[in-house]
LUMBA-848766 format. One record per residue (C-alpha): residue number from 1; x, y, z. Coordinates in steps of 0.1 Angstrom, whole numbers, padded with zeros to 4 digits, m for minus. Example, Ala and Ser with C-alpha at 12.3 -4.5 7.8 and 13.67 -1.06 7.14 Angstrom:
! LUMBA-848766
1,0123,m0045,0078
2,0137,m0011,0071
END
This chain:
! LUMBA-848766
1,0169,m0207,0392
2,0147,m0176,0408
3,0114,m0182,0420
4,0090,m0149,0426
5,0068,m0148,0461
6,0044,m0119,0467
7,0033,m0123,0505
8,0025,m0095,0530
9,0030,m0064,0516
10,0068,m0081,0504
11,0079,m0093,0470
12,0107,m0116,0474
13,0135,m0135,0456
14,0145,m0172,0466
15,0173,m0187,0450
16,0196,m0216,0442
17,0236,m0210,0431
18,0229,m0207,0397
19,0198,m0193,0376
20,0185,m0200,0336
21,0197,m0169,0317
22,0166,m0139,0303
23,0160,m0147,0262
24,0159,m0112,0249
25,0128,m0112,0226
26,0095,m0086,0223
27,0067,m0106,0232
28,0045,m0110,0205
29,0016,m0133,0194
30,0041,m0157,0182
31,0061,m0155,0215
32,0028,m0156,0235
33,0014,m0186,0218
34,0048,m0204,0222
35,0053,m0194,0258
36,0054,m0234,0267
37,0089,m0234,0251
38,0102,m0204,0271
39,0118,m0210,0304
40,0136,m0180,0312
41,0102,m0159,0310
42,0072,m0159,0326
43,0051,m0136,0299
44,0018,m0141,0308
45,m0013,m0150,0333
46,m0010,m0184,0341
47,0026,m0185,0325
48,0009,m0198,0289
49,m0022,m0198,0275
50,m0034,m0232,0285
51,m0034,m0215,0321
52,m0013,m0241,0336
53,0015,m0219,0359
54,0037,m0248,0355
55,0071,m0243,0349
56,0094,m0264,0335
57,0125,m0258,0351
58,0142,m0284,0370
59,0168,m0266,0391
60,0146,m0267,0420
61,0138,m0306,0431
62,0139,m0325,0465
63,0176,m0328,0464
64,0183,m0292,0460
65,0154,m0275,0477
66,0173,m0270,0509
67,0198,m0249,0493
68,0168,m0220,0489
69,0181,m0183,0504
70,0166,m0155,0501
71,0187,m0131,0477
72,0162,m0101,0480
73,0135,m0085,0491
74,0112,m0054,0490
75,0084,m0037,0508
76,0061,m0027,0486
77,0045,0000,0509
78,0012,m0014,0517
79,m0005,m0034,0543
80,m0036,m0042,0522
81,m0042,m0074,0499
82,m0018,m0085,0474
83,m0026,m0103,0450
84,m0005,m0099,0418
85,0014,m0130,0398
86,0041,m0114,0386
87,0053,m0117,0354
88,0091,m0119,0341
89,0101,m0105,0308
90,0139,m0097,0300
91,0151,m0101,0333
92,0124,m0075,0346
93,0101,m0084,0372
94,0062,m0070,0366
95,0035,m0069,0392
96,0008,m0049,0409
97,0003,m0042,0446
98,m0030,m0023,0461
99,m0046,0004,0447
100,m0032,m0008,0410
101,0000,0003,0414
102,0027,m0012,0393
103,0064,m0018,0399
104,0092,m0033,0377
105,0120,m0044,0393
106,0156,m0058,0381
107,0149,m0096,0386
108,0186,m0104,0396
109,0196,m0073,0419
110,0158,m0058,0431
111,0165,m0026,0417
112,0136,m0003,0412
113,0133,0003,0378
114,0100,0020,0379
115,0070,0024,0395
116,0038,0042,0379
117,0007,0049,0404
118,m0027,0056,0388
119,m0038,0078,0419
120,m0067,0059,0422
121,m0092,0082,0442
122,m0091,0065,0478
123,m0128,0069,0482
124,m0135,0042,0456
125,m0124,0019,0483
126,m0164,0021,0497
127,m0176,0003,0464
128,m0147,m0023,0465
129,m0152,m0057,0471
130,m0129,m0075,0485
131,m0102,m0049,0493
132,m0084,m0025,0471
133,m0062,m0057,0455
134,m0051,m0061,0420
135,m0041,m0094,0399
136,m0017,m0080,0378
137,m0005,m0067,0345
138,m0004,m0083,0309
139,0027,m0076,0287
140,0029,m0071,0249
141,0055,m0055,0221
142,0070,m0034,0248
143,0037,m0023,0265
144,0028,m0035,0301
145,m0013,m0034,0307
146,m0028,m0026,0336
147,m0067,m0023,0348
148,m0071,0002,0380
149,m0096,0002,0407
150,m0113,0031,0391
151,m0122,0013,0357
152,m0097,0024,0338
153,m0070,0005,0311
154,m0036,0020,0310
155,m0007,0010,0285
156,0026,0019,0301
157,0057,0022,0278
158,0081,m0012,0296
159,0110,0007,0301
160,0106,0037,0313
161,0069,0028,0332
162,0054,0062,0313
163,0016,0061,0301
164,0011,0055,0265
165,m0027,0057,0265
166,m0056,0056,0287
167,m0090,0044,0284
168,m0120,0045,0306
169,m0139,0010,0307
170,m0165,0016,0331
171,m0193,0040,0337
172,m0177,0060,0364
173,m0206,0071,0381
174,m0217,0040,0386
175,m0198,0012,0413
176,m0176,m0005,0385
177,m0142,m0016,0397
178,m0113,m0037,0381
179,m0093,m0061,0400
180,m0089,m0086,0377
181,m0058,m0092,0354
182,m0060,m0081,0313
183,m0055,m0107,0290
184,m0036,m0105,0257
185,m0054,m0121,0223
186,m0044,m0114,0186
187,m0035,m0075,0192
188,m0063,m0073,0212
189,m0060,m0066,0255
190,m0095,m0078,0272
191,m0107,m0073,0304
192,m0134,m0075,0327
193,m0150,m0057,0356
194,m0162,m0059,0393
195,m0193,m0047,0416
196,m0218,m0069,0413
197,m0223,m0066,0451
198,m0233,m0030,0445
199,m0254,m0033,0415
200,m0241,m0029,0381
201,m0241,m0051,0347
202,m0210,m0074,0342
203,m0193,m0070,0308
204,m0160,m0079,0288
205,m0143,m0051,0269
206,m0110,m0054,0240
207,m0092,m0024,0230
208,m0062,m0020,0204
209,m0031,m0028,0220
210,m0013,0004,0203
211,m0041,0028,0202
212,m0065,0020,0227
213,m0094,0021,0207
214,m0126,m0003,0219
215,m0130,m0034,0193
216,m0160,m0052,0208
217,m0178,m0054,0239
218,m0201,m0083,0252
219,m0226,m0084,0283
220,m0230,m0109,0305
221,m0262,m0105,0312
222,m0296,m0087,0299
223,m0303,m0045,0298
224,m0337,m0033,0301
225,m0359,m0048,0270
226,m0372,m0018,0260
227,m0341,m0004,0249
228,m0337,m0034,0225
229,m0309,m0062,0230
230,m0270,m0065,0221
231,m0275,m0097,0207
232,m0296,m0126,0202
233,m0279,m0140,0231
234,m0291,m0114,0250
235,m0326,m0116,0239
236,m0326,m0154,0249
237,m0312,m0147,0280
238,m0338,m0121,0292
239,m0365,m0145,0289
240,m0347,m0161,0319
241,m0353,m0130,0339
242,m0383,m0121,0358
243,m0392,m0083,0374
244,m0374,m0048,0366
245,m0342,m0068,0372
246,m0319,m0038,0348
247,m0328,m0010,0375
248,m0303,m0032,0401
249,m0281,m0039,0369
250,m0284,m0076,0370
251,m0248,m0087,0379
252,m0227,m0114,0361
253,m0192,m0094,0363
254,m0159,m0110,0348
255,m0142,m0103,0379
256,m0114,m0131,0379
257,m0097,m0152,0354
258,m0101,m0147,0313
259,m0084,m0176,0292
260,m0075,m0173,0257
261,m0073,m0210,0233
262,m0054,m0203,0204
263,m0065,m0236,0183
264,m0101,m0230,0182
265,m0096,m0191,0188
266,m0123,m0186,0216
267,m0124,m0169,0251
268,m0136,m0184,0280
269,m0140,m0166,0311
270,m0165,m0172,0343
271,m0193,m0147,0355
272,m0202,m0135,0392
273,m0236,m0134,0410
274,m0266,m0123,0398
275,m0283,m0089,0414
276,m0296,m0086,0439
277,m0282,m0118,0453
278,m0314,m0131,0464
279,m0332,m0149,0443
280,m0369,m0134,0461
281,m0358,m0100,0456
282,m0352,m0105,0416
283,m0385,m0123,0411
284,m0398,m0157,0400
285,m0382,m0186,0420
286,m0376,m0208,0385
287,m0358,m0180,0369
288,m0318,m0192,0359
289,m0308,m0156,0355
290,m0286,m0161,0321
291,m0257,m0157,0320
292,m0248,m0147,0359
293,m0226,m0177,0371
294,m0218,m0192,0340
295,m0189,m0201,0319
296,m0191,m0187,0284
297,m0173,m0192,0254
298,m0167,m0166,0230
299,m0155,m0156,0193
300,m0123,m0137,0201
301,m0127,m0119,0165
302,m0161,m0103,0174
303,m0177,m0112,0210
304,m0204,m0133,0198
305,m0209,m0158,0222
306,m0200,m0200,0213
307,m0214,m0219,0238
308,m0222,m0213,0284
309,m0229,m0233,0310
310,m0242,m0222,0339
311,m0228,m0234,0373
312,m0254,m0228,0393
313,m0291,m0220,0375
314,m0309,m0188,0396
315,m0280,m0186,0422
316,m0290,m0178,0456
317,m0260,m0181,0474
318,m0236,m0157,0455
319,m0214,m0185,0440
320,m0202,m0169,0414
321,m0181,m0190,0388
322,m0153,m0168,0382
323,m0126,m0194,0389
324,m0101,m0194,0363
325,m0106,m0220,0332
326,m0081,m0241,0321
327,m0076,m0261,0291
328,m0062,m0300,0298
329,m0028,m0308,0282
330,m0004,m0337,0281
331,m0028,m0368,0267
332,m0042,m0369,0236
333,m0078,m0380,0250
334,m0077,m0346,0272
335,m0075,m0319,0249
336,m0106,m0312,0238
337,m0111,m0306,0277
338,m0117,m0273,0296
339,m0118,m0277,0340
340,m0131,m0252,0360
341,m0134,m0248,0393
342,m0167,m0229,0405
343,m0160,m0201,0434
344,m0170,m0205,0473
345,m0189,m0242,0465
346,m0163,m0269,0462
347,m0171,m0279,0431
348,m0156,m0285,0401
349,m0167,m0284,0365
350,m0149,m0306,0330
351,m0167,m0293,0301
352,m0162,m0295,0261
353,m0138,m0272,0247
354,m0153,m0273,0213
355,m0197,m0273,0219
356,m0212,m0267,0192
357,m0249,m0258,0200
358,m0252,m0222,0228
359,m0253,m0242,0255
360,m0230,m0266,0270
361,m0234,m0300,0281
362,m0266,m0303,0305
363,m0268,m0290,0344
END
């Protein structure tokens, strides 16, 4: 058995005497929904869509641990953050390192087998927060997704690492980055956005996996009124806002962690701080600032939102709630359950998978 560690600018390769063997499949929905059942492969975010990153091999125990040795290792030519899971497909190792570069690598020997850099302009770097970092890549019938610092969604061809299509996610004039890893659901790649610190209006975007082409789009948070509203949602949510909150962009970015539940075939994913972070500058002090630091639920067919629940009503203290969801397993009485941890405040959140009403269960 293999185990992958990212640490310090390294990737590395620990290892017992004997290791489970690569199935040789294109991951598909079928494959993706039925990740549980493959050990050799690590195909996703989280390893399945439950978001567990619990695998069940068994090599690796208290009797054997002390038999670890490293078997390889590589530089990956950075001293900035790293923050990549890898993923492990076919005996080909997938992750990110700064600046959204991506490398593949042959799992058993460490052999480069590409490496594609998105020239990310350097500059950018002045609008980033928190360091040029990258959470890695998404896989699907022979494409590997990537999101770039830059705002940009890039489909590279598996085997040879070559761009299949591009497209731009962001306003690039404004200070949108992504750092954040894409997430695969029904033919569909999603992904978020960054810059909340610097102003801008958090949103969730899904292309065509083959073609690149936008399906839906849903905002976190309210635009200026007078140019009418997305969606009822929306329109509910600005009556939570006070002032000329659209000139700072209002905030609510889907920075971090996008989970995908198959049986009820909704999206959960938490939102960042409101802008400006202080409450004073944005206006009234009882305003809750929908849907900034919140958990939301959506429709994965169209973006329409199912349920929220907001962490922390008119944050104050940039909390954010972009802490990845995850939905219980194992017991019966648990599954209908969705944890989530709420960033910088130790807290911690169980909520119904399945509200029906727009709003989740009370603050």
């Amino acid at each position: 058995m293999r185990s992958v560690i990212a640490v310090s600018g390294v990737l590395a390769i620990i290892a017992i005497a004997s290791c489970s063997r690569p199935s040789q499949h294109e991951t598909n929905d079928a494959v993706l929904q039925n990740a549980d059942q493959d050990a050799a492969n690590w195909l996703m975010y989280g390893r399945t869509y439950d978001d567990h990153r619990f695998s069940p091999l068994t090599q690796v125990n208290k009797q054997t641990v002390s038999k670890l040795g490293l078997v390889w290792s590589k530089e990956l030519g950075t001293t900035r953050g790293l923050e990549a899971a890898p993923l492990v497909e076919n005996g080909i190792i997938y992750t990110t390192s700064s600046w959204s570069v991506v490398h593949a690598y042959n799992a058993k020997t460490g052999e480069s087998v590409w490496t594609y850099d998105p020239k990310v302009d350097r500059s950018r770097a002045y609008f980033i927060c928190c360091d040029v970092v990258n959470r890695g890549v998404a896989l699907y019938r022979g494409k590997v997704y990537v999101g770039t610092l830059d705002g940009r969604l890039i489909a590279l061809d598996a085997r040879s690492g070559m761009p299949v299509w591009t497209a731009m996610t962001v306003d690039s004039s404004k200070p949108y980055a992504i750092t954040g890893y894409p997430r695969i659901v029904k033919g569909l790649v999603l992904i978020g956005n960054a810059g909340a610190e610097y102003g801008v209006r958090g949103y969730v975007s899904t292309y065509d996996t083959e073609t690149g082409k936008i399906a839906w789009r849903t905002y976190t948070v309210p635009g200026d009124p007078s140019r009418g509203f997305e969606s009822k949602a929306m329109e509910e949510a600005a009556k939570t806002w006070s002032g000329e909150w659209w000139k700072v962009g209002g905030g609510g970015t889907v920075w971090e962690g996008i989970v995908y539940d198959p049986a009820l075939d909704l999206v959960y994913f938490g939102t960042g701080n409101p802008t400006s972070w202080y409450r004073a500058l944005r206006g009234q002090r009882e305003e809750t600032a929908l849907y900034a630091t919140s958990i939301l639920a959506l429709h994965a067919n169209n973006g329409e939102l199912a349920w929220y629940f907001q962490t922390a009503p008119g944050d104050n203290w940039d909390y954010d709630a972009t802490r990845g969801a995850r939905k219980s397993s194992g017991m019966p009485a648990f599954n209908d359950i969705l944890t989530v941890k709420q960033a910088r405040a130790i807290q911690a959140y169980i909520l119904s998978r399945a509200a029906e009403s727009s709003k989740a269960p009370s603050n």
